[in-house]
C-alpha positions as CSV (number, residue, x, y, z in Angstrom):
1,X,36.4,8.6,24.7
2,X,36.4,8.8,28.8
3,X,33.0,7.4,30.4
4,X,30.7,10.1,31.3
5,X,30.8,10.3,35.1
6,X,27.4,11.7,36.6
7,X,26.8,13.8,40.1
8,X,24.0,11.4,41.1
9,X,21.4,8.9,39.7
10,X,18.6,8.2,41.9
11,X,16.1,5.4,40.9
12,X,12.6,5.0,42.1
13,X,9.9,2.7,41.5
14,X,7.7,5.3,39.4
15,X,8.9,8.4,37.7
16,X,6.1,11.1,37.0
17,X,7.3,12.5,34.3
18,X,4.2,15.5,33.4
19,X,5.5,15.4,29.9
20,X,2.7,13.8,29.5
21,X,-0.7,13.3,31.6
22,X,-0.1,9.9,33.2
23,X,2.9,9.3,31.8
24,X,4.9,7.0,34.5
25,X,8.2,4.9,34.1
26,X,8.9,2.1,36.4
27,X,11.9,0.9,37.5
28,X,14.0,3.6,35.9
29,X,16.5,6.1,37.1
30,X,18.3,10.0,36.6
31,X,21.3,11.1,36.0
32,X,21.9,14.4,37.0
33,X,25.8,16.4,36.3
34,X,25.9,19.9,36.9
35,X,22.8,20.5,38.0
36,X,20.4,19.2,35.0
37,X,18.5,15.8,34.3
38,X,21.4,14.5,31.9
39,X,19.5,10.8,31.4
40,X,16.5,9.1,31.9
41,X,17.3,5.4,31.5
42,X,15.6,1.9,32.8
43,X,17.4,1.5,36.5
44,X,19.2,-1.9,35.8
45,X,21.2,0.0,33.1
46,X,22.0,3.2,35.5
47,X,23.6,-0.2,37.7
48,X,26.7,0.3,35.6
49,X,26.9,3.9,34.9
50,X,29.8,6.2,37.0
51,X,28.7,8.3,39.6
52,X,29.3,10.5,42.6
53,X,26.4,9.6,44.2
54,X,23.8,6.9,44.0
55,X,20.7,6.7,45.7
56,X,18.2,4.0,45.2
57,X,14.6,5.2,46.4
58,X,12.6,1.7,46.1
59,X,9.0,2.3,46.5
60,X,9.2,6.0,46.0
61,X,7.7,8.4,43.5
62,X,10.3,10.7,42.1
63,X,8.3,13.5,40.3
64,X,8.9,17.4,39.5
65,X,8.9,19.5,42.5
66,X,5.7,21.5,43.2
67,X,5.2,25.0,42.1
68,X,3.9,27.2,44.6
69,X,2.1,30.0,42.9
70,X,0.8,32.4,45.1
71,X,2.1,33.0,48.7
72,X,2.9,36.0,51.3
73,X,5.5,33.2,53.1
74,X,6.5,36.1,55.8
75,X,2.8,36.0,57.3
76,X,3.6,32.5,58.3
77,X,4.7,34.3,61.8
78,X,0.9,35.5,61.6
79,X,-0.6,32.2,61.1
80,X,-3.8,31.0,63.1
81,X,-3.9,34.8,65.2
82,X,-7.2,36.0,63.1
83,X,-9.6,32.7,61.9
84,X,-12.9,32.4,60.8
85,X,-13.4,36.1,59.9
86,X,-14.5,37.6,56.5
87,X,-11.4,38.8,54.0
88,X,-12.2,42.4,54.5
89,X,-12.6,42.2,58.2
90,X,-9.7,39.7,58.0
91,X,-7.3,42.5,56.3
92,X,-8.7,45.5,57.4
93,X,-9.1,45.0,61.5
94,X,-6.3,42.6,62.1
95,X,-3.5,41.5,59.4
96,X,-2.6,44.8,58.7
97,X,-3.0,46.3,62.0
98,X,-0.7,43.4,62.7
99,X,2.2,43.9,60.0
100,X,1.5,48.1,61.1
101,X,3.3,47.1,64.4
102,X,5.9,44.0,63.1
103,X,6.6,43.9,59.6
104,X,10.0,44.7,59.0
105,X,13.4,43.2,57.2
106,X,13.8,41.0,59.9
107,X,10.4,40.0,60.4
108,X,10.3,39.4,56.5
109,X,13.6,37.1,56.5
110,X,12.6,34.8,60.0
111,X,8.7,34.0,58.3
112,X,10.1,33.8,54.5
113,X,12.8,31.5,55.9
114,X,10.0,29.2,58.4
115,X,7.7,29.2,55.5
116,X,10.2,27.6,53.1
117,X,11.3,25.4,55.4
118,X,7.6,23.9,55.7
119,X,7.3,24.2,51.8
120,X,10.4,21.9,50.9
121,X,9.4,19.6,53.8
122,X,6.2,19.4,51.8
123,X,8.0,19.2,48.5
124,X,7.7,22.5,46.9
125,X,11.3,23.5,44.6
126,X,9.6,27.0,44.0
127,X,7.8,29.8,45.3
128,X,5.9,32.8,43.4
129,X,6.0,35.0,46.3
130,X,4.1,38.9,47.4
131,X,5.1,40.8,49.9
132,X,7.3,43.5,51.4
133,X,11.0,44.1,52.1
134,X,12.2,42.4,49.2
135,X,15.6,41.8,49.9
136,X,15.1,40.3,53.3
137,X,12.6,37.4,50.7
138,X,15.4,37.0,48.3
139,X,18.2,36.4,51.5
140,X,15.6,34.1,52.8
141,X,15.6,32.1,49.0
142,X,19.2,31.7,48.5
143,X,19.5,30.9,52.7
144,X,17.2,28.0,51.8
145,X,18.0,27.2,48.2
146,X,14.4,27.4,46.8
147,X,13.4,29.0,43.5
148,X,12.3,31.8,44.8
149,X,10.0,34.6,42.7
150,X,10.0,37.7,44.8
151,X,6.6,40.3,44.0
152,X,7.6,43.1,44.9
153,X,3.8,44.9,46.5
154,X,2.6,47.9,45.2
155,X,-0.2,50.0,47.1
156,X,-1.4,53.5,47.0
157,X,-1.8,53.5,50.9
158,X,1.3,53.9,53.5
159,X,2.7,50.8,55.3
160,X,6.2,50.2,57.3
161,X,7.6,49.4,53.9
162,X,6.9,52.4,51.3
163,X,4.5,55.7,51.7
164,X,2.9,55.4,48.6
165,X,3.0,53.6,44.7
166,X,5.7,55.2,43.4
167,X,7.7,54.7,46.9
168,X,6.7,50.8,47.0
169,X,8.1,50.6,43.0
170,X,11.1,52.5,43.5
171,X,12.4,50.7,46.3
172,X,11.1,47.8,45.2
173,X,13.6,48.1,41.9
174,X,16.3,49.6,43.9
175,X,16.3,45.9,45.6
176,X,15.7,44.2,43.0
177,X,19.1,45.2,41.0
178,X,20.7,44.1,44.1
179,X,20.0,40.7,43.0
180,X,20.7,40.4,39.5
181,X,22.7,37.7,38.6
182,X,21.1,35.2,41.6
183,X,20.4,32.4,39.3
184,X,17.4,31.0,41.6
185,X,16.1,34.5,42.4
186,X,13.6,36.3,40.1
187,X,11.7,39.6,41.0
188,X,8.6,40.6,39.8
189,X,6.0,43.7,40.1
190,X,2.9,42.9,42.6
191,X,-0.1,45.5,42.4
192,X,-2.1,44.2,45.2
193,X,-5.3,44.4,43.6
194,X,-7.4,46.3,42.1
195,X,-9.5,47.9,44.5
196,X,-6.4,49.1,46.3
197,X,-3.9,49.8,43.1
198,X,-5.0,53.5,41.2
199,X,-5.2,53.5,37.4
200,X,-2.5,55.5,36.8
201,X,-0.4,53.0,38.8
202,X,-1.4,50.0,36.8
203,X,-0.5,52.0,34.0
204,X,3.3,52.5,35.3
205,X,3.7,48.9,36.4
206,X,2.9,47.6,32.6
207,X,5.4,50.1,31.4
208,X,8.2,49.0,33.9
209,X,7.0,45.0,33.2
210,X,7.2,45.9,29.7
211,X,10.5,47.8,30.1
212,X,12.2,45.6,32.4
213,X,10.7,42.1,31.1
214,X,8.7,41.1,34.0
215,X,6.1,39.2,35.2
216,X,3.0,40.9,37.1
217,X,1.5,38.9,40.1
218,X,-1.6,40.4,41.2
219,X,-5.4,39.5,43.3
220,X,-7.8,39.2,41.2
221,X,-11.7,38.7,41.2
222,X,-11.1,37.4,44.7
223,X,-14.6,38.0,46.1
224,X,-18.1,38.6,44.9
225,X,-17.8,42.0,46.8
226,X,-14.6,43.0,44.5
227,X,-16.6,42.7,41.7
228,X,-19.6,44.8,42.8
229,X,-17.3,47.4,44.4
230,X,-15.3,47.8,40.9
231,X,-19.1,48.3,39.4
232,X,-20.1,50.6,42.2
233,X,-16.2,53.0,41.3
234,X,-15.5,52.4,37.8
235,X,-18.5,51.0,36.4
236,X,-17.1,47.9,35.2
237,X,-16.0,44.4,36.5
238,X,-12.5,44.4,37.3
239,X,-11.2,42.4,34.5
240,X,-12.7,44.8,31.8
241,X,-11.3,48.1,33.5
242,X,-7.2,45.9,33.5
243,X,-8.1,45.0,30.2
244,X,-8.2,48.5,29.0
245,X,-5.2,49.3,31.2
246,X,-3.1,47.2,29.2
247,X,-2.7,44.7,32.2
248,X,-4.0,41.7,30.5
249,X,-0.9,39.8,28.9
250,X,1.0,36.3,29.1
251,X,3.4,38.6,32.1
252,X,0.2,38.4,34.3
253,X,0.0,36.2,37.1
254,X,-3.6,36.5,38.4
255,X,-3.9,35.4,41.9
256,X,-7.6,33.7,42.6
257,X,-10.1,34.6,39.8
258,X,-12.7,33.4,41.6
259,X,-15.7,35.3,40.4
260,X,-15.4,35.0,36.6
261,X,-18.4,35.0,33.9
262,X,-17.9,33.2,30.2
263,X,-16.6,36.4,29.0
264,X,-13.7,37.2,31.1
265,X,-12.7,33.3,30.9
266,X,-12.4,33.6,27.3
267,X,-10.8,37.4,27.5
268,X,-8.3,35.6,30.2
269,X,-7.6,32.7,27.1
270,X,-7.6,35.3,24.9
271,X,-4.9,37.4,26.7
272,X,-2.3,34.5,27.7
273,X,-3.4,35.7,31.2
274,X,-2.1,32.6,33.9
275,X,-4.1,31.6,37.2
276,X,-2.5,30.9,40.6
277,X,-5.5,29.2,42.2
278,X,-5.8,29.0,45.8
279,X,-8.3,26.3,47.0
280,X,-7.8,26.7,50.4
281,X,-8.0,30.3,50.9
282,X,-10.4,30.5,49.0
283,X,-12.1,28.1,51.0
284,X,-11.6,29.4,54.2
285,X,-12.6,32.7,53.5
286,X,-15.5,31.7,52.2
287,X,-14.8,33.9,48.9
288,X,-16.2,30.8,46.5
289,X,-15.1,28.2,43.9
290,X,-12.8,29.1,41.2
291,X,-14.1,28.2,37.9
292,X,-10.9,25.8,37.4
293,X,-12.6,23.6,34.5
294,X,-13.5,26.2,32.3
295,X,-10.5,28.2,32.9
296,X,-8.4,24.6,31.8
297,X,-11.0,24.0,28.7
298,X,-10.4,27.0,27.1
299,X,-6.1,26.8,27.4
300,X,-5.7,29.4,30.3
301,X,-2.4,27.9,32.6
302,X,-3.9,27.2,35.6
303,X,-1.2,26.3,38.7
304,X,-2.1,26.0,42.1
305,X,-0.9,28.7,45.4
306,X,-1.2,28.0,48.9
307,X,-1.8,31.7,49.6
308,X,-0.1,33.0,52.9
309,X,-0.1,30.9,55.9
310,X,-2.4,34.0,57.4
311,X,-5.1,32.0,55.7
312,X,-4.7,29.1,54.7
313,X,-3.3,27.5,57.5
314,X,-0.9,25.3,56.2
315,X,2.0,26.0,53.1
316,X,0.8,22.2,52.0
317,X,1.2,22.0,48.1
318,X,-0.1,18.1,48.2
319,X,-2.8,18.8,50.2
320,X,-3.8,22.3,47.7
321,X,-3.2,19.7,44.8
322,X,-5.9,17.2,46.3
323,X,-8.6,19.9,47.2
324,X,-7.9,21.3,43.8
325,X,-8.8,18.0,42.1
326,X,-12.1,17.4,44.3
327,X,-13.1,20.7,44.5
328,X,-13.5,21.4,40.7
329,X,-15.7,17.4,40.7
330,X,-18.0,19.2,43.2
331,X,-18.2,22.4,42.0
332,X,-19.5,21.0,38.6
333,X,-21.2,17.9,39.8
334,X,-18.9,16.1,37.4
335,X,-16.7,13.3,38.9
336,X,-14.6,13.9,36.0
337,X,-13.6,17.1,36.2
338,X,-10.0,17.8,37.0
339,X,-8.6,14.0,37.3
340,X,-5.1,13.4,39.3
341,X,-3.1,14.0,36.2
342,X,-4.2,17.1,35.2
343,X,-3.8,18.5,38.9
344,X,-0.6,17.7,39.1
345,X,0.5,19.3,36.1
346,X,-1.3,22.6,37.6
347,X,0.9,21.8,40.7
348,X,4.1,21.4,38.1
349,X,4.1,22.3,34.4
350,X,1.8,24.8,34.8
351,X,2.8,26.6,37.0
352,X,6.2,26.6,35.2
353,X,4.4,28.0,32.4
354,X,2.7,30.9,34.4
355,X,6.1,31.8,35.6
356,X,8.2,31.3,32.1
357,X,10.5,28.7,33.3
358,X,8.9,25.3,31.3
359,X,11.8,25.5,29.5
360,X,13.7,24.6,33.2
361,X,11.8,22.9,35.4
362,X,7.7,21.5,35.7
363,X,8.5,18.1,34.0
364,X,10.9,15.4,34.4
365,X,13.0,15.5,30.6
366,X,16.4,15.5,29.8
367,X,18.0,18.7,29.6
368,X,15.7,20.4,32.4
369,X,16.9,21.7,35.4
370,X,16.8,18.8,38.5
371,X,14.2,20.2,40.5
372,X,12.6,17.1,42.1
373,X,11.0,15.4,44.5
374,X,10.4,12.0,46.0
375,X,7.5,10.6,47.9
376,X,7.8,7.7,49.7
377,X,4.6,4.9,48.7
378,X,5.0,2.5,51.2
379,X,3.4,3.7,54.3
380,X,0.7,1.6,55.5
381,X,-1.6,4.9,54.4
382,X,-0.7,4.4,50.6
383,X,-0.8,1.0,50.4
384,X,-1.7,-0.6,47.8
385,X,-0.5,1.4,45.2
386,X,-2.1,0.6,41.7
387,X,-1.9,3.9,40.2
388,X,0.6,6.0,41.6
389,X,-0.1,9.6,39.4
390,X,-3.8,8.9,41.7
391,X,-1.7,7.6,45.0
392,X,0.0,11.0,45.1
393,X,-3.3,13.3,44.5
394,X,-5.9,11.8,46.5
395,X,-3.8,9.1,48.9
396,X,-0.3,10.3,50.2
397,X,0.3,13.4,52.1
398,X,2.9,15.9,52.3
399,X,4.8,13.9,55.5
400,X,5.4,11.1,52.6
401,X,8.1,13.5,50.9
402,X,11.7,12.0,51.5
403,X,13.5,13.8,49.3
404,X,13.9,17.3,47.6
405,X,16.5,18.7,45.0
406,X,16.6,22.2,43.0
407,X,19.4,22.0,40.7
408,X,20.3,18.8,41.9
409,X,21.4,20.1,45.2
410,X,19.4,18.1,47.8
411,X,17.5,20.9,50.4
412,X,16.1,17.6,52.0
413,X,17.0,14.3,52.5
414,X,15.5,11.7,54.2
415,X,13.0,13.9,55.8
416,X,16.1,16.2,57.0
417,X,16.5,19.9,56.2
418,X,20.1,20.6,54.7
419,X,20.0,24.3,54.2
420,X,18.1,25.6,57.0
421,X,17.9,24.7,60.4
422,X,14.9,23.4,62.4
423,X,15.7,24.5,66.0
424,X,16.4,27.7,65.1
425,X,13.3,28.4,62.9
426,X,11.6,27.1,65.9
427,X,12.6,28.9,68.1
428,X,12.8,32.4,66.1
429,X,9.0,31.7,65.3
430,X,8.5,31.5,69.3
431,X,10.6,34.5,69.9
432,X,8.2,36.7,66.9
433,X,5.1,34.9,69.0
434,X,5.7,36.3,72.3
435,X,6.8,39.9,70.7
436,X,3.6,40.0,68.6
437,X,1.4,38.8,71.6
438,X,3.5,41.6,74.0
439,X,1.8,44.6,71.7
């Protein structure tokens, strides 16, 4: 029998492997062949193993790539134009004003395309994404070789893309069965929310999920004044008026949840409803502190988003991770609420879960997809390094990533993009600059 020859083994000092919370192997390596983690062995023996490719990372971290999951990555070509305002003010007077006068499928492609570059610099492998002109996100995924989830957005109001909810879902399928078949691509249905999504609308987008198995990605219980407007219309909280739409299932991705009582905790439990929280945003705009513990306590699969650069500032995954981790501690005046581990399996696994690819990717095992990423430890900022599962949530930061993989194909490698190309994402985010500024 001929020696199995592998595509690449990389070892590292300290494998995070999420399997389990805290779970790290030292001094072991991967062996990845055709795109999958084929063995996870102590490095000395890896020594002798046959390979294409070997890269020895030393003091590094090699971990499961981050899991974005909740972003608009086009509106990174509107980041920093409207800060410090209210979400409302924030939407109504300037972002969509904004996208009124720019968004298009070029204007989709360029920011999709800058905003993954900044997310695999920063170690994110996939991206659960809302927004408009599908096809120009699902070019921009495959230009840049991320995992890319594309929401297609469904209002009842006109914008450049659609004229109404039945416009925004018919196109939004029509692109959609362009792509079938793109093994990294993945489209999904994206009411907005509710205040801006009819009933009868919800009711046709859990038909077509239902019909076309797939995942719903929607804003939920954002902001205090969500809640009280859904009172004020339909005379219940928003989560009791989805619930009788049928909206409530494991396909629901719900963006935020912010404003949540006991009940609707347990009914999102009860429901296999996933969270995509988004501690910066949520931050920024000043719409409150997610009830992360509780939501963890009673099973619900919490992952963390980065939201859209519009409002964030940043696409930072490590940096959401680490505010994720401290703001559930002061939020609930318990130190030990949310500890590293269990944010970076909302930053991996869960995520994964929320998205129905644990069975691929989220954890370091043999058999998964290699979607992975290495930090480097030995900066003069992370040193020393007793516990590295704590060194990566609340010490290193996102310029530490060295290396990132999907499938075993390396989008970055020593700090160097390999399937996009910085100059020119700089200089096409200059070029939108000056045309936004000249209207």
């Amino acid at each position: 029998m001929s020696e199995t020859r592998y595509d690449t083994i990389i070892s590292a000092r300290w494998i995070i492997t999420v399997e389990q919370d805290n779970e790290v192997l030292e001094n072991y390596a991967l062996a990845i062949k055709d795109g999958r983690i084929a063995a996870i062995i102590p490095a000395a023996q890896a020594a002798s193993l046959s390979c294409d490719k070997r890269l020895d990372l030393g003091n590094h971290v090699l971990m499961p790539g981050l899991i974005n999951l909740h972003g608009h990555s086009a509106m990174t070509l509107l980041r920093g134009m409207a800060d410090d305002k209210a979400l409302m003010d924030w939407l109504n007077n300037h972002i969509w004003p904004a996208e009124g006068k720019h968004v298009r499928d070029d204007f989709v492609f360029d920011g999709s395309r800058l905003a993954m570059a900044e997310m695999i610099r920063g170690g994110t492998t996939t991206i659960n994404d809302m927004y408009f002109y599908h096809g120009a996100m699902a070019r921009a995924g495959i230009a840049s070789g991320m995992r890319t989830f594309v929401g297609c957005s469904i209002l009842e109001f006109p914008t450049n893309y659609g004229n109404n909810a039945d416009d925004y879902i018919r196109k939004g399928m029509d692109e959609r069965r362009a792509f079938l078949g793109e093994d990294l691509i993945t489209f999904t249905l994206a009411p907005h929310a509710p205040y801006t999504v009819s009933d009868d609308t919800f009711r046709k987008v859990v038909t077509l999920a239902e019909q076309e198995d797939m995942l719903i990605h929607c804003h939920i219980h954002e902001t205090a004044d969500e809640v009280a407007g859904s009172v004020k219309e339909h005379h219940q909280r928003p989560m009791a008026r989805l619930k009788q739409l049928g909206l409530l299932s494991p396909r629901l991705i719900a963006a935020h949840m912010v404003h949540l009582n006991d009940e609707e905790v347990e009914l999102a439990a009860r429901h296999g409803v996933s969270v995509a929280h988004n501690p910066a945003s949520n931050m920024k705009l000043a719409s409150g502190i997610a009830p992360v513990q509780k939501l963890l306590a009673a099973g619900v699969a919490v992952g963390i988003g980065t939201d859209g650069a519009a409002s964030n500032n940043k696409l930072d995954m490590m940096a959401e991770t680490r505010l994720a981790a401290l703001l559930a501690k002061v939020g609930t005046l318990d130190p030990t609420a949310v500890p590293a581990a269990t944010a970076i399996r909302m930053a991996t696994l869960n995520g994964a879960r929320a998205l129905g690819i644990a069975d691929k990717v989220g954890s370091i095992k043999e058999g998964k997809d290699a979607d992975l990423i290495a930090i480097d430890l030995s900066a003069l900022e992370t040193a020393p390094a007793f516990d590295p599962v704590s060194h990566v949530v609340y010490a290193a930061g996102r310029e530490q990533v060295s290396h990132v993989w999907v499938k075993g194909k390396a989008l970055l490698a020593e700090r160097r993009l390999t399937t996009l190309d910085e100059q020119e994402l700089k200089a096409s985010g200059e070029s939108w600059r000056n045309r936004i500024l000249a209207k």
